[in-house]
Structure formats: C-alpha cells, structure tokens
C-alpha positions as CSV (number, residue, x, y, z in Angstrom):
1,X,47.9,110.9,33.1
2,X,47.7,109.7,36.8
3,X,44.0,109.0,37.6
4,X,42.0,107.5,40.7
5,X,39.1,105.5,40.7
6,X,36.9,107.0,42.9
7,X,34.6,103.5,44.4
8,X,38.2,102.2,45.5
9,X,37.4,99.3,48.0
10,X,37.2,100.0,51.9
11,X,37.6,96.6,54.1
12,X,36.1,96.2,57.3
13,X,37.3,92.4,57.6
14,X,39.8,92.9,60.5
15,X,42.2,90.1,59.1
16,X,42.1,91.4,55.2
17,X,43.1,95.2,57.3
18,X,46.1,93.6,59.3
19,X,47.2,91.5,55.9
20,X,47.0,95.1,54.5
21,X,49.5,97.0,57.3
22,X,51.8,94.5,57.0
23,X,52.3,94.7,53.2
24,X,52.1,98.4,53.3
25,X,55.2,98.6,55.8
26,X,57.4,96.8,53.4
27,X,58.4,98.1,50.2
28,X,55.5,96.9,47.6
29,X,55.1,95.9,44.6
30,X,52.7,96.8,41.7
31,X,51.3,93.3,42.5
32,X,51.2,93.9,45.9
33,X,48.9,96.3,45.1
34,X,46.9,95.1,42.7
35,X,45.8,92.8,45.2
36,X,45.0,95.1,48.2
37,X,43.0,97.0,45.8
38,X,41.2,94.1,44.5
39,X,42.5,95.6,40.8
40,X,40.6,98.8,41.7
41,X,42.8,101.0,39.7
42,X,44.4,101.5,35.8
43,X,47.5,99.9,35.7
44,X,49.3,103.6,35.3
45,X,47.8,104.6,38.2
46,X,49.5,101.5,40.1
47,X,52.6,102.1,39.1
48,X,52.4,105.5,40.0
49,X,51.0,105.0,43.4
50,X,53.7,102.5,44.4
51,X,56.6,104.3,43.3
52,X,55.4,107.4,45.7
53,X,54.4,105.2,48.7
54,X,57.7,103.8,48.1
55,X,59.3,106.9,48.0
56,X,57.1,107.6,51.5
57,X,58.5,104.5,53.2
58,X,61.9,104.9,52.3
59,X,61.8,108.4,53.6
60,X,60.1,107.2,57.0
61,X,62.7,104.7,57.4
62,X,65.8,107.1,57.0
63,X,63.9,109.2,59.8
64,X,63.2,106.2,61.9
65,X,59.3,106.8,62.0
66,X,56.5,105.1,61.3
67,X,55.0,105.4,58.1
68,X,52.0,103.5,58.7
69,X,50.2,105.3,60.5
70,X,51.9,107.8,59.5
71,X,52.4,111.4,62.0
72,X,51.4,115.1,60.5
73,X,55.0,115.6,61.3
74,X,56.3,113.1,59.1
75,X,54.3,113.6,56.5
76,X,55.1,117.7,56.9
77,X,58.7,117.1,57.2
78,X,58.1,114.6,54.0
79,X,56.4,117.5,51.5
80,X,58.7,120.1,52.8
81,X,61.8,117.6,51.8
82,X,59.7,117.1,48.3
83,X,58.5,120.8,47.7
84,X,62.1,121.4,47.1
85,X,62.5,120.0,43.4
86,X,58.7,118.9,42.6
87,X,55.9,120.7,40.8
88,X,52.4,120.9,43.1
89,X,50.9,118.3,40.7
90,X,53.4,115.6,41.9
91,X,53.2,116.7,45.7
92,X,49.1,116.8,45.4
93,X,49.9,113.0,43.9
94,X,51.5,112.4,46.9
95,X,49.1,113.4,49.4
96,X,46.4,111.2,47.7
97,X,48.4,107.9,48.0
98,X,49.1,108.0,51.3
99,X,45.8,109.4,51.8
100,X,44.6,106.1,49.8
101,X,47.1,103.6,51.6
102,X,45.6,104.5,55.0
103,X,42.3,104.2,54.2
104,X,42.8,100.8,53.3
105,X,44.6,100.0,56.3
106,X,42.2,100.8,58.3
107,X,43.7,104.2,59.9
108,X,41.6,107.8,59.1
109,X,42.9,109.8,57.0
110,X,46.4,111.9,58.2
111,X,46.6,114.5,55.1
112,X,43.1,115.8,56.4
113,X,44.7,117.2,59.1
114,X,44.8,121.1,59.7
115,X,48.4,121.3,59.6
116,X,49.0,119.1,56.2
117,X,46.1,121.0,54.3
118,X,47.5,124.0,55.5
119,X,50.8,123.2,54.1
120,X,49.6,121.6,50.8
121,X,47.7,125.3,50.1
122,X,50.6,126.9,50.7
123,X,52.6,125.4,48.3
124,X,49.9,125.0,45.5
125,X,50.1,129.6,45.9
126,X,53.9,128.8,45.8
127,X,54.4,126.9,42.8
128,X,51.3,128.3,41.1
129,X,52.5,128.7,37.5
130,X,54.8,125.8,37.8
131,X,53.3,123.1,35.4
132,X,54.4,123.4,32.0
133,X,51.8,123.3,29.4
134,X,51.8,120.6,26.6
135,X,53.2,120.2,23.3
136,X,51.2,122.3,20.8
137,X,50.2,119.9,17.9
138,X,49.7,122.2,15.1
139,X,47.8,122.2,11.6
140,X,51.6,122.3,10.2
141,X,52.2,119.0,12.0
142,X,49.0,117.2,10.9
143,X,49.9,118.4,7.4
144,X,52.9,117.2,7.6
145,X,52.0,114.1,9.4
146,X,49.8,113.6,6.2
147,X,52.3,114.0,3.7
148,X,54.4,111.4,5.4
149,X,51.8,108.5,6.1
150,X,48.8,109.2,3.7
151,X,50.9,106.5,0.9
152,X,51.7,104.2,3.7
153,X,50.6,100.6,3.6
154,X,51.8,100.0,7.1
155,X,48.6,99.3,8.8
156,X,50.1,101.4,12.1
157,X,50.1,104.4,10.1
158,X,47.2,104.4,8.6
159,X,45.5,103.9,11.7
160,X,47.8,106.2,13.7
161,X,47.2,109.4,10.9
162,X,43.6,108.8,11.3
163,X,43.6,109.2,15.0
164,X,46.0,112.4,14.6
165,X,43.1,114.0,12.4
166,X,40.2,112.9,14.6
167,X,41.6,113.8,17.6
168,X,43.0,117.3,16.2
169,X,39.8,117.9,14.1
170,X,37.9,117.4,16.9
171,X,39.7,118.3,19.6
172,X,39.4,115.0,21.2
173,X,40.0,114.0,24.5
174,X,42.2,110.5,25.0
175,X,38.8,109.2,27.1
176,X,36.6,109.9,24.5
177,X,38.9,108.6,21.4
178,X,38.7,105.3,23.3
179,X,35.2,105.4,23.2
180,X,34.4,106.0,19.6
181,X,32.4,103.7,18.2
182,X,32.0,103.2,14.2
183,X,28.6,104.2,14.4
184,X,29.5,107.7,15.5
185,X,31.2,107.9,11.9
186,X,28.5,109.4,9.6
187,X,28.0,110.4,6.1
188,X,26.1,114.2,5.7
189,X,26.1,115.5,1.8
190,X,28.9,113.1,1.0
191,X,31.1,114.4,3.8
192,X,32.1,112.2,6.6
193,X,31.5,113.7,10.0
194,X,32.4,112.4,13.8
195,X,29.0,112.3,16.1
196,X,30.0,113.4,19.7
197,X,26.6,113.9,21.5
198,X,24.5,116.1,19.5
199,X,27.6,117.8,17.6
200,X,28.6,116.7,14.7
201,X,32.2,117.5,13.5
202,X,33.1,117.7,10.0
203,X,36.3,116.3,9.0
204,X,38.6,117.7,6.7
205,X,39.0,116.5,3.2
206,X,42.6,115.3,4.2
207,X,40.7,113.9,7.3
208,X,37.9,112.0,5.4
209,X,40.3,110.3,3.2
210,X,42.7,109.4,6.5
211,X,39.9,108.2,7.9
212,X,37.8,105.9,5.1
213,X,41.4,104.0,4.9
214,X,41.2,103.1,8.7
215,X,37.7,102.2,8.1
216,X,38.1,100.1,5.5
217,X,41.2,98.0,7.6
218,X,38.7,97.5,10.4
219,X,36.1,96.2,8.1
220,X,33.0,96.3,10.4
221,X,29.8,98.3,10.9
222,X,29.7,98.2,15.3
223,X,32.7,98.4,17.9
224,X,35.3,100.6,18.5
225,X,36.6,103.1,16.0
226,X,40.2,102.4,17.0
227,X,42.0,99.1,18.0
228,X,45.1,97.6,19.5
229,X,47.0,96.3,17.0
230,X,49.5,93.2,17.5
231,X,52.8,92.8,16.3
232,X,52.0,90.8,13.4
233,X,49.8,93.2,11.9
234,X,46.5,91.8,13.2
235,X,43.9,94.2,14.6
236,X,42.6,93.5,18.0
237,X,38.3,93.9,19.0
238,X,39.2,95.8,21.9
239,X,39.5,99.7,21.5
240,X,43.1,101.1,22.5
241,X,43.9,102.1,26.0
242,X,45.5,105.0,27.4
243,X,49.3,103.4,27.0
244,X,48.8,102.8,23.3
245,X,47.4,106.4,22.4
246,X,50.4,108.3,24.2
247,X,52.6,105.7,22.3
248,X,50.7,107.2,19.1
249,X,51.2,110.3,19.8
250,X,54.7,110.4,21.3
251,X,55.7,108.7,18.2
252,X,54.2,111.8,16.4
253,X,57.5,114.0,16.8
254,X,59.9,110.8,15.3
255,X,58.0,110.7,12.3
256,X,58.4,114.7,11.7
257,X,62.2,113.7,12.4
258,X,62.0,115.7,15.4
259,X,62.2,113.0,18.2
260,X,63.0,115.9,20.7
261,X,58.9,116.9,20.4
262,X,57.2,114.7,22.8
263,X,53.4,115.3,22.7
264,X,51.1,114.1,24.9
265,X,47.1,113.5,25.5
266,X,46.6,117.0,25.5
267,X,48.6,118.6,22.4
268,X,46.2,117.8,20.2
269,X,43.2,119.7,22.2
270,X,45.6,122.6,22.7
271,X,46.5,122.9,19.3
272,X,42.8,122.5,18.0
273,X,42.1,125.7,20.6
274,X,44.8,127.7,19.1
275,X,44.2,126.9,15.5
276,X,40.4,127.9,16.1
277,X,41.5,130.8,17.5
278,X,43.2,132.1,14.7
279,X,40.1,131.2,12.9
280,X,38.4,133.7,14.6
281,X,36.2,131.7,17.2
282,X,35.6,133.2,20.8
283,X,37.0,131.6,23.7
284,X,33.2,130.8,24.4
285,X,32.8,129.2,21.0
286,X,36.1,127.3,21.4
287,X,34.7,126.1,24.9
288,X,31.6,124.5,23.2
289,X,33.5,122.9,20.5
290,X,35.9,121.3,22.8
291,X,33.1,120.0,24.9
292,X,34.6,122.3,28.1
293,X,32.2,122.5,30.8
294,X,33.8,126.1,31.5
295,X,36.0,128.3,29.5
296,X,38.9,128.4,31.6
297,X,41.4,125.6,29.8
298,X,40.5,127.2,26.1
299,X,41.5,130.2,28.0
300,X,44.7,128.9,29.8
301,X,46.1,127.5,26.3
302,X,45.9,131.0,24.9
303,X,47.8,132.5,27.5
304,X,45.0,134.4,29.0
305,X,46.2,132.8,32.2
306,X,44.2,135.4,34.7
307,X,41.1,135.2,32.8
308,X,41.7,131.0,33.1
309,X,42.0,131.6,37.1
310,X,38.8,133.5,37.1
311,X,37.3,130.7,35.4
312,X,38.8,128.7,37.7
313,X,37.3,129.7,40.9
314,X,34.1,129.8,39.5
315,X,34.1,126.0,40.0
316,X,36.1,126.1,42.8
317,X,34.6,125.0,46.3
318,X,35.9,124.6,49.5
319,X,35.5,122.2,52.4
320,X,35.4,123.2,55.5
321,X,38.2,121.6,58.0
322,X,37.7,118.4,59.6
C-alpha cells in the first residue's frame, strides 16, 4: 500500500530549493528522490511517487506548460485527462505528490486551490464505489494452506503458514505483524495465545502447532516474531517489511494451485471479519476484535456498504478553503 510519512523535510536553504526545481523539471529517478527527501519515505512509496510525477511532467510537456510550478489549469486539465480510466484512490495519489513535490521546491501548495479541491470532490462522488475490495482469505484456504505446508521442512513455509494463521486468527494488520515481538507469544492453560495490547488471542490448535514450529526455527526468547529470510536458508534479526509480507501472501493463491488468487495486506482481515460473522459476532464485536477504531470497515467487508458510509462520516471532518 502507498503511504506518506507525514514529518517529510521542508528546506528553507535557498540553494538546496533551486537544486530541488531543477531535478524536479527533469524526469527523476527513485534516487533522485531519495535524495531530495533526505530518505524521508518507504521505498514503495518512492517508487510510486516518481512514476506519478513522471507521469505529471510528461503530461506538462506534451501541453507545453510548466509543471513546476505547476497552473490549476494544468493540473485540472491533468485529473480530467486521468479521471478517464483511474479509480479515485490513484487520482487522490496524484494530488498528494505533486502536492509533496512543490512543497519541497519551495512553491505553496497548487492542489489547495478552490478549483482543484473542487474537482477532486467531484470525482471522489463520481467514482464512489469504484475500488474493488480485497481477496477474501477464508478458513477453507488456511485449512488448506495447512494441509499443504504443515509436513514441510522448507524453512519458508513453515514460517509463511505461521504468519497465514496469525494474521487470519487475529485479524492482523501488515503494520502490526511487523511488530510482533516473541514476547507477545504466551502460554495460558497450555494454549498459546498472541498479546495485542490488553487482548489476548487464542490460536487455533492448527495455529499453535504452526506456530511452536516457527518458534522453534527462530530459537530466541526477544526480537521479532517474524524475519527475513535469505536465500540460503538463513534467518535474518530484522523483522520482515512490507515487500516480503505481500510476497507471502501473494504466494498464498500458488500454493492452493490457484495462481489467478492474488491476496493482499488486507484479505486476511476481511476474511477473519466474515468468518466471525458467521460465528455469530456483531459488527461491534468484530470492530473490537479487529482493533477498528470505528465499525465502518467490519461493516464495509460485509456488504453493509451504507451502514459503512454512516460510519464513515462520523470521522469525517472538513477544512475550510484556503
């Protein structure tokens, strides 16, 4: 997933801003930006952000204007040209990096304007509806999933079938599987139970047994739960970043033989709200077992997509125009 880091840096060093403009209005690079950014941002996120301010400049040039600064017209004309074949998630992406780029070339802000906000809310009531929900991981697949891997002595798949219980069992954010530590894993009556604040989640007794063989690979009482591991089979100290766990979990729908299932970071959540669902828990329930702040994604993955609007705007704010 495409994420900012909010404390990016803002220069006032009038040499470092003019270095700046004169990368930004030629097609960069991920190092490029790296650099301007002084490595303020995940490497996903750099990729992503130069491959749409490339897209930007390339458009600017074809209409012989400037991109940098860049004119509410352009960047109208440019969203207009986009709104035609992508969802409002990529066209919101969109606004933020160029919004980004200026800032740290020294210009204010052009997507603030009246005009481009006005536009922008336009087309998110548009294309409301236009993101397509997740991959459901199911019970069926994790079963499965166990059947396959449990007799495995490949060290990736014991680690991998592990993670697809935890995070299912749990209904695990990626964020939060990176930041399991081994100290969260407890024993309660002989059952082995994930601590995530002051919940504690008891694991399945496929789960416990996935999980004690991951355990006992690592070897250690502190750090991470789950590691990077190398290509010769070694495991790494450092706990697996966001790359590796959709790797895991794309790799998921191969190893059911179905390589046309591609899950992603969220699957796993949406299938742990559907399965508690059919186990009788209230979206409220489901809400505090998932660690929501509101109810409105436990509602959204059931379909209940008004009652997930409602939610919605309960959290919604607005700003007042510049």
């Amino acid at each position: 997933m495409f994420s900012l880091k909010k404390n990016s840096p803002e220069f006032t060093d009038p040499l470092q801003v003019r270095r700046n403009r004169v990368i930004l209005r030629n097609p960069l690079t991920v190092e490029d930006f790296q650099d301007i950014t002084q490595n303020g941002y995940a490497k996903r996120s750099c990729i992503a952000m130069v491959k749409d301010w490339n897209l930007f400049l390339e458009f600017c040039q074809l209409k012989q204007v400037s991109p940098l600064p860049a004119s509410t017209t352009a960047i109208r004309l440019f969203f207009e040209k986009e709104a035609r074949s992508r969802k409002f998630s990529t066209l919101r992406r969109y606004s933020i990096t160029i919004s980004t780029l200026h800032k740290l070339s020294g210009y204010s802000d052009p997507t603030r304007t009246q005009p481009i906000r006005q536009l922008l809310m336009q087309l998110r009531i548009d294309k409301h509806g236009d993101g397509k929900q997740a991959e459901t991981f199911t019970a069926t697949h994790l079963h499965h999933l166990h059947q396959t891997l449990i007799r495995s002595d490949v060290i990736k798949d014991i680690r991998d079938l592990a993670i697809y219980h935890v995070m299912f069992e749990c209904a695990l954010k990626r964020g939060e599987l990176k930041q399991l530590d081994i100290t969260q894993c407890v024993y309660e009556d002989n059952r082995l139970m994930i601590i995530l604040g002051e919940t504690h989640y008891q694991l399945s007794e496929q789960g416990q047994i996935a999980l004690q063989r991951w355990q006992q690979q690592v070897g250690l009482d502190t750090g991470p739960l789950f590691r990077g591991i190398n290509r010769h089979g070694h495991i790494s100290s450092a706990p697996l970043d966001d790359s590796s766990i959709y790797r895991v979990l794309r790799h998921a729908g191969e190893r059911l033989g179905q390589p046309g299932l591609k899950f992603s970071g969220q699957s796993t959540r949406i299938g742990a709200v559907k399965e508690l669902s059919k186990q009788g828990y209230k979206p409220r329930e489901i809400q505090a077992f998932g660690r929501w702040l509101s109810a409105a994604m436990p509602y959204q993955y059931l379909g209940q997509t008004h009652t997930a609007e409602q939610e919605k705007l309960k959290f919604l704010s607005f700003k007042p125009w510049d």
